[in-house]
TITOR-469677 format. One record per atom (N, C-alpha, C): x, y, z. Coordinates in steps of 0.001 Angstrom, whole numbers, plus 500000, padded with zeros to 6 digits. Layout:
# TITOR-469677
XYZ...
***
This chain:
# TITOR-469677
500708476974464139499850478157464184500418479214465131501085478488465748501495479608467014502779479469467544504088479994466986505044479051466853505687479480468016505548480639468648505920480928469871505864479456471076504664478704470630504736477860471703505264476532471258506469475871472206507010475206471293506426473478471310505588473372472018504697472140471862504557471683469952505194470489470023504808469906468407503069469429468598502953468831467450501335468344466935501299467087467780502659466588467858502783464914468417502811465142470169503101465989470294502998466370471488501982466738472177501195467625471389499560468070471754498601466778471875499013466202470817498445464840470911498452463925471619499886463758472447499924463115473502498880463561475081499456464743474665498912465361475952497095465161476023496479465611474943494995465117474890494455463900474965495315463017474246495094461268474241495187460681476309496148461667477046496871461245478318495198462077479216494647462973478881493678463549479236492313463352479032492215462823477936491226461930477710490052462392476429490828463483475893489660464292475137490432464058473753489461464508472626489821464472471319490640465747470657490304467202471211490603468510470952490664469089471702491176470332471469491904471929472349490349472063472597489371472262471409487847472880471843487361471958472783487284470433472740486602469598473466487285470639475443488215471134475550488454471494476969488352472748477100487265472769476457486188474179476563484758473799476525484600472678476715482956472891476517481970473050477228482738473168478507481812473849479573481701475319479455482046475990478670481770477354478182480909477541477522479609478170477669478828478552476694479048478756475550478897478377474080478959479009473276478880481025472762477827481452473269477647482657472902478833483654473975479508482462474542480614483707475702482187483282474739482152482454474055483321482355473131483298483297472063484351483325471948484944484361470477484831483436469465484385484458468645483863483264466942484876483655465724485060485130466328486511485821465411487765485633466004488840486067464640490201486337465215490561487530465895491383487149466681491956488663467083492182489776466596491813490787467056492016491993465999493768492384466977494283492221466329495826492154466334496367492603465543497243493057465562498422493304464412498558491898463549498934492529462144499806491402461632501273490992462157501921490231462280503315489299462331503996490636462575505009491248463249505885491670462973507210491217463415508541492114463124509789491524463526510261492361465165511384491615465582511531492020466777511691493991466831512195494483465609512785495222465672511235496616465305510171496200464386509093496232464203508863496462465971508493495471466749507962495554467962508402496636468549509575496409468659510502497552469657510114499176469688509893498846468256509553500665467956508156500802468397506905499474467969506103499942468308505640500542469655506253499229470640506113499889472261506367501061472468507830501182472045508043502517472800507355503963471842506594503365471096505693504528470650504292504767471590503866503400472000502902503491472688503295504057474074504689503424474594505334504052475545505387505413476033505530506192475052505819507680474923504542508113475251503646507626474826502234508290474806501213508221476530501983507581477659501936507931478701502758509267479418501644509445480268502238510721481229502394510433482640503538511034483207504107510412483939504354511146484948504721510475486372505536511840487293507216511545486643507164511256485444508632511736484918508478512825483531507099512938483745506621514077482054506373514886482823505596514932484000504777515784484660505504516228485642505110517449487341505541517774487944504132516943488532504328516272489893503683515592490842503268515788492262502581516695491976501581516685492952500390516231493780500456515033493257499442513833493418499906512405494499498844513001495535499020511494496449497986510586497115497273510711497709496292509918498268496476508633498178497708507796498526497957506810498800499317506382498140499577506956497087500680506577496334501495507911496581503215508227496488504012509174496753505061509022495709505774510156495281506655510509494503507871510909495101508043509528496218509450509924496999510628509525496467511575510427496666513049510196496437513259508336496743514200508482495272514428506805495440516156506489495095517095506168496017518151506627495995518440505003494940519731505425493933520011504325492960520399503772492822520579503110494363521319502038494912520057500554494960518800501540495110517729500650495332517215499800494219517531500373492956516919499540491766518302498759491342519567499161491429520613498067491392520477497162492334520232496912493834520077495619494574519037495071493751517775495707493019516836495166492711516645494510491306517527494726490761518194493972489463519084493022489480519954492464490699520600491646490443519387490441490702519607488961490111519004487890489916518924487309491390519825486935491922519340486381493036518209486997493895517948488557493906516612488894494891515375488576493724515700488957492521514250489298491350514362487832490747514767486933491319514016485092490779513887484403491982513949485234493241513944484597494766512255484529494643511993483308495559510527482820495326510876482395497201508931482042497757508993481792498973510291480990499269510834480857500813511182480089501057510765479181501637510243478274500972509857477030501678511567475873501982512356475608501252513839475558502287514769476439502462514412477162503918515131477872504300516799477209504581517243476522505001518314475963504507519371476151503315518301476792502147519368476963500985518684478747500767518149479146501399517716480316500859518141481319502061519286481297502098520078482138503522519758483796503099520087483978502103519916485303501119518567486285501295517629485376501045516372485890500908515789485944502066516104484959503068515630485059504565516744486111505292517891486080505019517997487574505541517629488983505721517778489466504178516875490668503508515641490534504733514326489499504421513464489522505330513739489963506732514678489310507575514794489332508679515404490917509019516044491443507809516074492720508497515080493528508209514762493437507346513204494007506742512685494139508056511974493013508217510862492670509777512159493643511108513226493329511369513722494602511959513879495929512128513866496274510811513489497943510584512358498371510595511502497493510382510102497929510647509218497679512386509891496891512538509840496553514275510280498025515035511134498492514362512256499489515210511465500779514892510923501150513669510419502311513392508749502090514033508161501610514039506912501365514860506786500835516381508095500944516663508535500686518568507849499274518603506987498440517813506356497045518138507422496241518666507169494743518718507469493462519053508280493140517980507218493000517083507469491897515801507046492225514414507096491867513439506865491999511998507371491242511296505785490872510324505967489496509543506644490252508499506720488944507413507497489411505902506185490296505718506209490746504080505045491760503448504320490973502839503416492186503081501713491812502702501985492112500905500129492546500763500230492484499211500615494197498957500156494878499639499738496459499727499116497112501227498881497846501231498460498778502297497005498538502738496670498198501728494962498032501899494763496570502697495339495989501640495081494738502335496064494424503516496855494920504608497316495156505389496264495143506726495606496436506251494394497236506879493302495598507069493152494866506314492083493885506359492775492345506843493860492705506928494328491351507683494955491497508907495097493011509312494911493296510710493797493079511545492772493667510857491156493295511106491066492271511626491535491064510626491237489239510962492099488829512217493282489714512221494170489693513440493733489590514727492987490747514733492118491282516251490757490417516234490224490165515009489556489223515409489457487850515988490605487413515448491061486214516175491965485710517438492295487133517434492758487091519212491555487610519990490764488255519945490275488977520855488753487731520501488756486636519358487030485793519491485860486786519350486224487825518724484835488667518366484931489419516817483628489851516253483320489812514919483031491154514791483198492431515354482697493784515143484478494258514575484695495358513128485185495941513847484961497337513275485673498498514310485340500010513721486143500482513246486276500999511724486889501857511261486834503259510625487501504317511152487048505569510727486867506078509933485961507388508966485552507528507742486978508055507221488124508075507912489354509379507323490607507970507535489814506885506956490648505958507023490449505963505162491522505706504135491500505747503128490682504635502688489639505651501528488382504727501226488912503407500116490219503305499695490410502077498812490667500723500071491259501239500968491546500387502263490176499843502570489233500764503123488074500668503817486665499439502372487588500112501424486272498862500208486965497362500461488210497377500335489473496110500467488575495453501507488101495964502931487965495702504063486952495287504037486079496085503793484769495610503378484409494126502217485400493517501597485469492454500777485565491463502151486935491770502450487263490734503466486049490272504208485727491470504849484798490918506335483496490321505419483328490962504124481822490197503463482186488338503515483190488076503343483563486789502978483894485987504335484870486560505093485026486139505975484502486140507944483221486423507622481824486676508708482237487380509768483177488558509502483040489933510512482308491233510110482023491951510751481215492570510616482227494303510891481909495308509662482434496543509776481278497624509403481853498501511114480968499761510555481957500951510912481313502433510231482155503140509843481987503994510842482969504766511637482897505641512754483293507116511561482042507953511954481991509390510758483448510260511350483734511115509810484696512260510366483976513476510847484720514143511385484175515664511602485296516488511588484658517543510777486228518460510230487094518107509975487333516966509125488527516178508845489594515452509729488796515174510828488973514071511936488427512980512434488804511668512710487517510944513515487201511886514470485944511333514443484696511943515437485069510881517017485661511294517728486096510378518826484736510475519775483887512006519508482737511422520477482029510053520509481407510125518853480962508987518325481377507796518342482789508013517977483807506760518670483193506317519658483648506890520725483332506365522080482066506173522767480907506065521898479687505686522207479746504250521022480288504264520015480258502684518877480805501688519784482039502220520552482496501105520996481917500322522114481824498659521916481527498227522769481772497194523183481568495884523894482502494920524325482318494028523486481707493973522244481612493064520799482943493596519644483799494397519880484329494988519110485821494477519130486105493700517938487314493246518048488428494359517845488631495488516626489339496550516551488682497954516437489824499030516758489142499825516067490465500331515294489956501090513909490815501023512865491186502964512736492427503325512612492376504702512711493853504747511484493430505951511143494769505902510089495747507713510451496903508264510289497568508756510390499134508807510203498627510128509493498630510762509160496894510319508268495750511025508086494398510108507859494803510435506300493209510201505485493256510089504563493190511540503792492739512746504594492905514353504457494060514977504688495335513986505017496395514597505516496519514872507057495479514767507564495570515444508674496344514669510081496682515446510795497282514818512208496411513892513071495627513068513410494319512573514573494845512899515399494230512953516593494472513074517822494584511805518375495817511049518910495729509756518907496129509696520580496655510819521157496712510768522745496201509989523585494353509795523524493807509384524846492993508060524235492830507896522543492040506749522213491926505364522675493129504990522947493349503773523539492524503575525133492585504696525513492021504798526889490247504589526873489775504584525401488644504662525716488106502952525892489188502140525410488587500482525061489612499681525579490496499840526742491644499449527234490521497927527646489821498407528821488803497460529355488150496369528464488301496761527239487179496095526554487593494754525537489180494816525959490361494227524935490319494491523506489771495529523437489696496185521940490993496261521285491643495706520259492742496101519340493030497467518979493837498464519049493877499204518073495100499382516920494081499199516138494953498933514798495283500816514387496227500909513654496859502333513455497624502060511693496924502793510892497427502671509608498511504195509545499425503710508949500426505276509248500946505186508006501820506269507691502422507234506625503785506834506760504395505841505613505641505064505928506393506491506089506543507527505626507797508416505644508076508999507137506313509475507332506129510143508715506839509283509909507270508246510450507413507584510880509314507818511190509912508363510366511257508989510386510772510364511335509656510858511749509220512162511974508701511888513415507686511498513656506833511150514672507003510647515550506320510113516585506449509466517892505731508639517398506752507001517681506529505862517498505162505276517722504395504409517072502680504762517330503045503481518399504081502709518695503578502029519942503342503118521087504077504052521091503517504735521987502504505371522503501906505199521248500165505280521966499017504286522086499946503239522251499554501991522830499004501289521493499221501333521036498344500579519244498930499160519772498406498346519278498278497022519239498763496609518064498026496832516890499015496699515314498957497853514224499952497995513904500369498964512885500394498241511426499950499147510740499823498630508943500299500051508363501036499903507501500372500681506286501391500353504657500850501139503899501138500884502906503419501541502487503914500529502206505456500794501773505791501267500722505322501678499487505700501852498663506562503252498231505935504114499950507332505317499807508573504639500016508899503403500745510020503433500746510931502331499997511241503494498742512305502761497814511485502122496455509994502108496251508987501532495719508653502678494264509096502929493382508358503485492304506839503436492377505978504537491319504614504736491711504225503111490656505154503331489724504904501660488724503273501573488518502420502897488062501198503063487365500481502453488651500385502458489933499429501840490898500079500169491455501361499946491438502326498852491859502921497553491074503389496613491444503168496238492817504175496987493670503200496698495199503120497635496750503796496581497540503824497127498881503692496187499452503222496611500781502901495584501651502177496294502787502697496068503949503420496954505143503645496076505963502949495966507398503117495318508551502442495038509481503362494631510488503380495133512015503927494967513117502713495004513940503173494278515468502121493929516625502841493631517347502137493477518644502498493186520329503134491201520094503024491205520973503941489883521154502712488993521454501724489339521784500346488626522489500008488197521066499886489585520163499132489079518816500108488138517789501547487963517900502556487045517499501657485533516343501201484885517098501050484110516754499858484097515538499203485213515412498193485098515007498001486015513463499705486632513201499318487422511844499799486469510865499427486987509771499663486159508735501402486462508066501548485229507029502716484690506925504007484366507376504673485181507453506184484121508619506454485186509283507830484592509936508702485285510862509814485088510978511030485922510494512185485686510202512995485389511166513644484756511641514581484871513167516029484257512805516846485051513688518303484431513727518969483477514455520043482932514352520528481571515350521932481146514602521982480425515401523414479738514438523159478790514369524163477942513140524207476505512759525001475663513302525015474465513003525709473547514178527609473503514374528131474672513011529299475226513381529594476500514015528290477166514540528393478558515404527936479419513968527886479590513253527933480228512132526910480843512427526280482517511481525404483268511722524013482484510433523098482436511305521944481484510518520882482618510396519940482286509518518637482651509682517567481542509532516245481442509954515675480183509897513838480990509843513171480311509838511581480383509623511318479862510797511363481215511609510790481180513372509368480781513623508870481957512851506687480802512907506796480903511618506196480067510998505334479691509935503753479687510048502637480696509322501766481071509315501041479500509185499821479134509949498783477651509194498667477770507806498807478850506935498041478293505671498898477708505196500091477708505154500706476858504259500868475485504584500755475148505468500811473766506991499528473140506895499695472466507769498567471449507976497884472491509157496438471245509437495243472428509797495055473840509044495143473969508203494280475282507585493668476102507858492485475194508158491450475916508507490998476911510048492193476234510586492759477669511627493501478679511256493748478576509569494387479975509523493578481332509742494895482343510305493957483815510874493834484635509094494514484098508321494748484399507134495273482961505862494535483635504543494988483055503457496649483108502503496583484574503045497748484983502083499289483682502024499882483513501616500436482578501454502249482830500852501722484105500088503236484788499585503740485809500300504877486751500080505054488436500798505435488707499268505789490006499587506007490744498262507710491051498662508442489873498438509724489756498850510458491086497846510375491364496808511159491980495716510791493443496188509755493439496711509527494777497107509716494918498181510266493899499478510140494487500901512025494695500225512505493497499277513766494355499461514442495197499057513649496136498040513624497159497543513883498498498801512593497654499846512314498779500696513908498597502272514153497367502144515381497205502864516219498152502426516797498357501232517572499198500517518118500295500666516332500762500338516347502416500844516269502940502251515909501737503241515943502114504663517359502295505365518163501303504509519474500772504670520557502266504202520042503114502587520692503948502715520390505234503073519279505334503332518882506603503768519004506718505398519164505462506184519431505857507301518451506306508251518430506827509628517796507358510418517796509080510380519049509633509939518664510666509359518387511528508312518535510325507422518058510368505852516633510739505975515993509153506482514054509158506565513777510344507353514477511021508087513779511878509158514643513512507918515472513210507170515668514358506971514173514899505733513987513457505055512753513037503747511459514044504487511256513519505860509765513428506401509907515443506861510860515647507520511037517187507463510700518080506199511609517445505451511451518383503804510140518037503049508899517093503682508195517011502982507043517763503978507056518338505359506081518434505877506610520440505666507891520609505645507691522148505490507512522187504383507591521501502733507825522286501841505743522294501445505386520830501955503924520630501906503452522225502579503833522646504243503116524014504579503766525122503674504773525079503290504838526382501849503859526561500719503652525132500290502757524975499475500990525687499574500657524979500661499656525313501200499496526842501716500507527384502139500130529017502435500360529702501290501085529312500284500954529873498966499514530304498604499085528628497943497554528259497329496438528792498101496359528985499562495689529395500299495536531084500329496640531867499901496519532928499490496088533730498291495637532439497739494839533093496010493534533282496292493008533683496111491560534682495963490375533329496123490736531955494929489830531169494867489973530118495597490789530048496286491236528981497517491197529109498741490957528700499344490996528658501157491215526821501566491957526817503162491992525756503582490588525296503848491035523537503391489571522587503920489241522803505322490497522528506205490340521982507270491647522708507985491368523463509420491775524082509934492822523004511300493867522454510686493983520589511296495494520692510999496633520238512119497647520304512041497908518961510318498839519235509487498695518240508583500550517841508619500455516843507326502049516342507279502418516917506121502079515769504938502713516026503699501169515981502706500245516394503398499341516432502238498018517375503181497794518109501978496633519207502402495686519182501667494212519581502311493455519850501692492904520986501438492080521522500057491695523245499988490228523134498790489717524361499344488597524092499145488516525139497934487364525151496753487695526390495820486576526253495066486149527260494432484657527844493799484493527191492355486114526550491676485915526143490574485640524785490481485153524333489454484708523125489407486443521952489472486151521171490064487740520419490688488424519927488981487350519233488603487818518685486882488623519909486338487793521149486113488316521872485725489836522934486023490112522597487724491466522573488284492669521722487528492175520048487306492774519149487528493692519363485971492567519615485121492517519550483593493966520591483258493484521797484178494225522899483597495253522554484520495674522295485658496938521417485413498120521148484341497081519705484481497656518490483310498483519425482272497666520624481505497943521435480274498939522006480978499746522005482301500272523470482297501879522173483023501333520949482706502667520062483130502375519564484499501554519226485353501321519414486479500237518432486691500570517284487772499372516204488258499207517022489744498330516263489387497038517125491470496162517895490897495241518574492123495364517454493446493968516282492855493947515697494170493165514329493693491633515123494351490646514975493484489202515417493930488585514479495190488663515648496213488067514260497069486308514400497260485933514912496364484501514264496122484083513005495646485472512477495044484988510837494399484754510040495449485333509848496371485519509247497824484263509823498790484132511668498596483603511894499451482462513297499396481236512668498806480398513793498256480488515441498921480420514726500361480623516350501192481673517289500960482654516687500353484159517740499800483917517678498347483219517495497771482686517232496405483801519007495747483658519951496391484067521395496254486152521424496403486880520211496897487827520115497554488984519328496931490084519670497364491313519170496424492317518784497330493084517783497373493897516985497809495219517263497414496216518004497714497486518211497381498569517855498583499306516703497522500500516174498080501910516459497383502504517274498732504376517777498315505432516952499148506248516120498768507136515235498921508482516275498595509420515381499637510794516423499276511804516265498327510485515697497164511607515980495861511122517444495238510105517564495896509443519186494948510411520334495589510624520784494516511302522071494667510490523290494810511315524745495445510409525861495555509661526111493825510839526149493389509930526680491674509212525982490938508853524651491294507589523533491692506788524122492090506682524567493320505545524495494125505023526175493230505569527067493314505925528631492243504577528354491167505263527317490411504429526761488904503586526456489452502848525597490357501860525062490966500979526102491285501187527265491638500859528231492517500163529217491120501298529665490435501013530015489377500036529974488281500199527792487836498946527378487323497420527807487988497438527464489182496337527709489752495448528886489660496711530062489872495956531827489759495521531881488360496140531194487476496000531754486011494227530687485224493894530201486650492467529208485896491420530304486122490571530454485301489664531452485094487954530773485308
***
């Protein structure tokens, strides 16, 4: 019936006789009847390989893309330069059939990549340490959370409203399941509200959660925060803007405790929403307590250059149930994707990326800001993404776009009723001036 699968009749048979049942249906019958399908698939008939081929790439075609479109669209995902060195490391077989290493011994390859991975990301966030990768950015954000909770033995933590709301729902799963408790510190003018801050916090509070470059683009003021919960052994966790980070002052320097955020600018295609990957650095105190490994170097018993599995996270080990986390895999194919591009773009590659995306972003913005139906959201130093406020209905921005070749900006009324009026535009330094021109253009010409 199904010849794709190559199990014979004598074989099925074995296997049910070894299991104990009579039929394929008998190992369904804990399924309700009325939740089973009573019909066939509405499927195509049979076709040949060559049949298939055409069909995909018909269906293929019929997506739009930031390779159909001009891309102006970010709020978490970016349309950064991806040099093409990165998808050749990422095609040869040994990284794209590499699986955990559980024997590091024969997997010298894959624990390297890692180990510099966790180095470049150590180095660009001034931290200690950094495990392999998470799943994504979000969930980064929520296993930092469990981080500070389990060093610091307390169940509060605070995170700000201009912390990106897919992060902040992620977070909100976690702590429902795993008995911490999150509340939301409000923005004001497209900033945390640090007054408010600093009355939430209190000596029940395992982190507090701040993101920056935030979720409006904007700069926080991250100078004196730490100062407000030094006393209180409060964590501060700091979600950042992988590019900005070629740009900025290292967020250990403003004392953060752990850094997250989402990788997929670097070297990562948008791949319709991923896979991402997420990464995470911390102090040496919190070491022991993030989830999955830790790559480290040494030699072997002929001097030779080694790599080995320095901690190993509890979940995969015995005692468990002290793990600070479940996760169990990294997103190896993608941290070494992101090795790649760190590897060729360099220190003044990323910093030349994070320049060309924060002036060509303020070109953009004093353009759009000079049309009749636009004005800035928020009067707020920004990076690579702005917000603007405008009289037309946002759908009807977005739409006439699309028609004119053009994704953006993202409505941030879905997220956030009070900007319900407001638009999200992100310029990366692959956009060109006569990009941003058309952009500018589309916009004057919506009626």
């Amino acid at each position: 019936m199904f010849p794709y699968i190559p199990n014979t009749k004598e074989d099925e048979r074995t296997m049910l006789e070894a299991i104990g049942v009579d039929s394929l249906d008998d190992l369904f019958e804990d399924i309700p009847k009325e939740l089973l399908l009573n019909r066939p698939l509405k499927i195509n008939e049979p076709m040949s390989e060559l049949e298939v081929s055409r069909t995909m790439k018909v269906l293929a075609g019929m997506n739009k893309s930031a390779d159909t479109h001009v891309n102006f669209l970010g709020a978490g995902a970016y349309d950064h330069y991806i040099p093409s060195v990165v998808n050749h490391m990422a095609g040869r077989s040994e990284f794209y059939t590499a699986y955990t290493p559980y024997q590091p011994e024969i997997s010298q390859g894959t624990l390297q990549v890692i180990f510099e991975y966790q180095t470049m990301i150590a180095n660009l966030t001034g931290m200690a340490v950094s495990n392999a990768s998470l799943y994504d950015g979000a969930s980064a954000v929520a296993e930092a959370s469990m981080v500070a909770c389990a060093v610091s033995k307390k169940k509060r933590i605070l995170v700000s409203e201009t912390v990106n709301p897919e992060s902040r729902e992620v977070l909100a799963t976690y702590a429902r399941f795993r008995g911490f408790d999150v509340e939301t510190v409000p923005e004001k003018n497209g900033l945390t509200d640090l007054a408010r801050l600093s009355e939430m916090i209190d000596d029940e509070t395992a982190g507090v959660i701040l993101q920056n470059p935030n979720f409006f683009g904007n700069l926080e003021e991250l100078k004196d925060i730490k100062g407000m919960f030094t006393s209180k052994k409060t964590n501060f966790i700091l979600s950042v803007d992988a590019i900005s980070l070629g740009l900025f002052k290292k967020p250990s320097e403003y004392g953060v405790d752990i850094v997250v955020g989402e990788g997929q600018a670097f070297g990562n295609a948008l791949n319709y929403g991923g896979p991402y990957l997420g990464f995470m650095a911390t102090t040496k105190k919190n070491m022991r307590k993030i989830p999955g490994r830790v790559v480290g170097q040494t030699v072997d018993v002929d001097g030779k250059r080694a790599f080995v599995l320095t901690l190993q996270a509890r979940e995969q080990h015995i005692r468990r149930e002290k793990a600070t986390s479940n996760i169990c895999s990294n997103q190896a194919l993608n941290a070494m994707m992101a090795t790649a591009y760190l590897i060729a773009m360099g220190k003044e590659g990323l910093r030349e990326a994070a320049v060309q995306s924060t002036q060509k972003a303020h070109y953009a913005h004093e353009r759009i800001c000079g049309l009749d139906r636009f004005e800035p959201a928020f009067d707020k130093p920004f990076f690579k993404e702005f917000a603007v406020k405008t009289d037309i209905d946002p759908e009807v921005v977005r739409e006439a776009l699309f028609q004119a070749g053009i994704m953006g900006g993202y409505d941030l009324g879905k997220a956030y009723p009070a900007y319900r009026d407001t638009l999200l535009f992100a310029v990366t330094e692959k956009r060109t001036k006569a990009e941003i021109d058309k952009l500018v253009q589309a916009l004057e010409a919506i009626k």
